[in-house]
C-alpha positions as CSV (number, residue, x, y, z in Angstrom):
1,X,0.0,0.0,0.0
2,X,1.1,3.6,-0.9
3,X,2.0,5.8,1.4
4,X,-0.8,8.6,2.2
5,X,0.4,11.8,0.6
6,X,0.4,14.9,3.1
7,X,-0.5,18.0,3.5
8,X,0.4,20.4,6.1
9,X,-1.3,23.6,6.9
10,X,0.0,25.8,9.7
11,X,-2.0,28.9,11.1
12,X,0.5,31.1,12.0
13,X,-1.3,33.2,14.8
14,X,-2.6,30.4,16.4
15,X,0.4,28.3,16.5
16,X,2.3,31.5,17.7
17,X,-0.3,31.9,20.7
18,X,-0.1,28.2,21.7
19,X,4.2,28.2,21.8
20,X,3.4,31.5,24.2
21,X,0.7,29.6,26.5
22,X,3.3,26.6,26.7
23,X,6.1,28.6,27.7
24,X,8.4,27.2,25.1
25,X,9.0,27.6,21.0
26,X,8.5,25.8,18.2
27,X,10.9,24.3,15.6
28,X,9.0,25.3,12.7
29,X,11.9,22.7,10.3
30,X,11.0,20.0,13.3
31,X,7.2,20.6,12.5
32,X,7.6,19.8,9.3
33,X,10.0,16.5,9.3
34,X,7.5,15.4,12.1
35,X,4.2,15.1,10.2
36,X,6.1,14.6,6.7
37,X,7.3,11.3,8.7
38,X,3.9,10.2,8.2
39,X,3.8,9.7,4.9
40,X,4.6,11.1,1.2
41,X,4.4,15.2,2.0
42,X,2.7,16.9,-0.9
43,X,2.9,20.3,0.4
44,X,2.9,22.8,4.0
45,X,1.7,25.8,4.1
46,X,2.4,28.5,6.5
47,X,0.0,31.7,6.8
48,X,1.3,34.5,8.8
49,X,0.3,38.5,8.7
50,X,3.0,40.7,8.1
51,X,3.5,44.4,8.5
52,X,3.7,47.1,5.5
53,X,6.5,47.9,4.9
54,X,7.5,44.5,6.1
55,X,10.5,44.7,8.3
56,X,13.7,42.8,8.4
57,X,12.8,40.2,11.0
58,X,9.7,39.8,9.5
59,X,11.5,39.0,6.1
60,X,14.6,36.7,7.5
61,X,11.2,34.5,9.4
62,X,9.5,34.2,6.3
63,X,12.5,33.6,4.0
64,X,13.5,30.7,6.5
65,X,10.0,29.2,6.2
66,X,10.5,29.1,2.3
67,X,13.9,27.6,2.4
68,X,12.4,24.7,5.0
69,X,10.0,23.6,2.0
70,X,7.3,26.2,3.3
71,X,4.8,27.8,0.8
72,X,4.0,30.9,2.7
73,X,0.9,32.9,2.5
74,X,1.1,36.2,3.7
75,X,-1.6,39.0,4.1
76,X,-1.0,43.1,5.8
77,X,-1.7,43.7,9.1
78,X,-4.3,46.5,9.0
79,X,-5.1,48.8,11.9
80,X,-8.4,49.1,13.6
81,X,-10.1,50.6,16.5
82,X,-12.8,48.6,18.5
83,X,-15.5,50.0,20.5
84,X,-13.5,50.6,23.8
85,X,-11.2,53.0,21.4
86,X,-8.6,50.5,21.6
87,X,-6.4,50.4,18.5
88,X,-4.8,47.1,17.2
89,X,-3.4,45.7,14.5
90,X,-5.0,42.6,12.9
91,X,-5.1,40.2,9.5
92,X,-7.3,37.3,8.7
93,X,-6.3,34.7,7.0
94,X,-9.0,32.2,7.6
95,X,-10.0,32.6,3.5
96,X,-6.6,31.7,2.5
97,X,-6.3,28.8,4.5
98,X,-9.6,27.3,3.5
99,X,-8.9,28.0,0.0
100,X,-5.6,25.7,-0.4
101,X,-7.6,23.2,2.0
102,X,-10.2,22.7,-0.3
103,X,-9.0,23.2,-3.7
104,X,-5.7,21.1,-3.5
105,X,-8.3,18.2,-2.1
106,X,-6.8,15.8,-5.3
107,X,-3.0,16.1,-4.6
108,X,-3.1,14.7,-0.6
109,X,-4.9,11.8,1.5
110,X,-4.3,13.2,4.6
111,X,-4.6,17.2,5.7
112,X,-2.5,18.1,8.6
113,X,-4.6,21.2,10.4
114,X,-2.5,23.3,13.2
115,X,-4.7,25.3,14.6
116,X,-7.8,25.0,17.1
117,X,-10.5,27.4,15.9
118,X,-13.8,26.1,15.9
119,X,-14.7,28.2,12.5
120,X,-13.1,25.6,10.3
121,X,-15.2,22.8,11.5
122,X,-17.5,22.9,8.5
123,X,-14.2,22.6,5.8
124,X,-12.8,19.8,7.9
125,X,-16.8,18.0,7.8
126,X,-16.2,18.6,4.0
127,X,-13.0,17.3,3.6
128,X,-14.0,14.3,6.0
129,X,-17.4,13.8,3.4
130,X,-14.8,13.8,0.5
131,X,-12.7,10.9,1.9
132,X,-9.7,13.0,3.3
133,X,-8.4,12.3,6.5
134,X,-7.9,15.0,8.9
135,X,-5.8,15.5,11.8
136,X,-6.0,18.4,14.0
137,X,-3.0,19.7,16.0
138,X,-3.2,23.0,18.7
139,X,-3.3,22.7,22.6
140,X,-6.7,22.2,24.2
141,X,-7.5,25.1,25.9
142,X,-7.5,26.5,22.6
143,X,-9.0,24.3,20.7
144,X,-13.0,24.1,20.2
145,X,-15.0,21.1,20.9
146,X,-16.2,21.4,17.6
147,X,-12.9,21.1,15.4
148,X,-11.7,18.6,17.6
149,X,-15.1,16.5,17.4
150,X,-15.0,17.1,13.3
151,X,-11.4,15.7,12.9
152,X,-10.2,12.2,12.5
153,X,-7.4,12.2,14.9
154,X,-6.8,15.4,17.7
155,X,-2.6,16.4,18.8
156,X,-1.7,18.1,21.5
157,X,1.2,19.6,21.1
158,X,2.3,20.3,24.0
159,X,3.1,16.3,23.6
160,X,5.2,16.6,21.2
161,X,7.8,19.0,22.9
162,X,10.5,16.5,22.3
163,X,10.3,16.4,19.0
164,X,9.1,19.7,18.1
165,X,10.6,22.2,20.3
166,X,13.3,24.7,19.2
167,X,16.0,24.9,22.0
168,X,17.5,27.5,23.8
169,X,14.9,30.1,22.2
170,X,12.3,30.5,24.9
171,X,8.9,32.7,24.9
172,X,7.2,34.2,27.7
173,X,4.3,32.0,29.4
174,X,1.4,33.3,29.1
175,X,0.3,30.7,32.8
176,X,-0.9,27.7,31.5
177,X,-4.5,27.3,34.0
178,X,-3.7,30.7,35.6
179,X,-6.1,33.9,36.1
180,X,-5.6,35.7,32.7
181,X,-7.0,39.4,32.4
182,X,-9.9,40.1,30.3
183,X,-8.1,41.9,27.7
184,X,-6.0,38.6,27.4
185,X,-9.1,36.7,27.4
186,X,-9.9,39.1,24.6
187,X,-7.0,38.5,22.4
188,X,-7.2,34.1,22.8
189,X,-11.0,34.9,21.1
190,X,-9.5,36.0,17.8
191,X,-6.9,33.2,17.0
192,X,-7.0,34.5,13.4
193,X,-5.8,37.8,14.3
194,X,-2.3,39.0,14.0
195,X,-2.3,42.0,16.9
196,X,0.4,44.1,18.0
197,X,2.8,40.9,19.2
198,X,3.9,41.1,15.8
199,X,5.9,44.3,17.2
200,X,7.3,42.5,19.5
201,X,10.9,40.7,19.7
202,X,9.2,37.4,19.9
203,X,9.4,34.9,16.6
204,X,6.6,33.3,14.9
C-alpha cells in the first residue's frame, strides 16, 4: 500500500499563541519533518500576517519558512479601532487557508490542520465527506470542541515538545490554567488575528 500523501497547513497566529501559553517555541523545520514522517508530503503551508512595509525580521522569518519547503501565505496587518477606542493591529487569513484546504483536495490523502479554531469545522466536515483524513494539532484550551469532534485524529502539542521544540529560544508563558486578564481573554478569542505581538521581539 502507498503511502498517504500529506499535506500540512500551519495557522500562524494560532500556532504562535499556543508556543506562548506553553512557555516554550516551536521548531518550525521539526514541524515539518514530524508530520512529513507520516507519509509522502505533498505540500505545508504557513500563513502569517505581516507588517507594510515589512520589516527585516519579518523578512529573515519568512524567507526561513521558504527555504524549509514552506509555501508561505502572507496578508497586511491593518489597523483598527474597537469600541473601547482601543487600537490594534490585525489580518485574517481564515479565507486563504480554507482556500488551499479545499482546492488542493486531489494532490493529498491526509490534511494536517494546526490550529484550534472552531470556525473551520464545517471545511474539515467537508474534507471528511470527501474521503480526506484529517488530523487536527493546537493545545486544548485553545481548541474548540467542535474542530476537535470534526477531525479524525486530535494532537496536542504540547506532547510533542521532544520532537518539536526549538532549544534555547524560549517565549514568555502566558500561565498555562492561571487567572488571565480580560483583555487577554480578549486576544485568545480572535486566534486569526495578527495583533500588536507582531511588534514585538518574539518569533513566529
Amino acid at each position: 500500500m502507498n503511502a498517504p500523501r500529506i499535506a500540512l497547513f500551519i495557522d500562524g497566529a494560532n500556532v504562535y499563541s499556543a508556543a506562548k501559553r506553553l512557555g516554550w517555541n516551536f521548531d518550525h523545520r521539526k514541524i515539518l519533518d514530524h508530520f512529513a514522517a507520516q507519509g509522502t508530503l505533498y505540500n505545508a503551508f504557513y500563513y502569517t500576517a505581516v507588517p507594510l512595509p515589512i520589516d527585516d525580521k519579518q523578512r529573515r522569518f519568512t524567507d526561513a519558512l521558504t527555504y524549509m519547503g514552506y509555501t508561505v501565505r502572507t496578508r497586511p496587518l491593518r489597523e483598527s479601532t474597537d469600541e473601547n477606542g482601543d487600537t490594534f493591529r490585525r489580518a485574517s487569513l481564515d479565507i486563504e487557508i480554507v482556500t488551499d484546504l479545499l482546492t488542493t483536495t486531489n494532490l493529498y490523502d491526509t490534511a494536517v490542520l494546526l490550529t484550534g479554531d472552531g470556525d473551520f469545522e464545517r471545511p474539515v466536515e467537508v474534507l471528511r465527506a470527501r474521503g480526506k483524513r484529517v488530523i487536527v494539532a493546537s493545545i486544548p484550551e485553545m481548541t474548540s470542541y467542535e474542530l476537535r469532534n470534526a477531525a479524525d485524529l486530535y494532537v496536542d502539542l504540547g506532547d510533542l515538545r521532544a520532537q518539536i521544540e526549538r532549544p534555547g529560544y524560549r517565549l514568555p508563558s502566558e500561565g498555562r490554567g492561571e487567572q488571565r486578564s480580560p483583555d487577554t481573554k480578549a486576544a485568545e478569542g480572535r486566534p486569526f488575528y495578527m495583533t500588536a505581538a507582531l511588534a514585538e521581539n518574539d518569533e513566529r
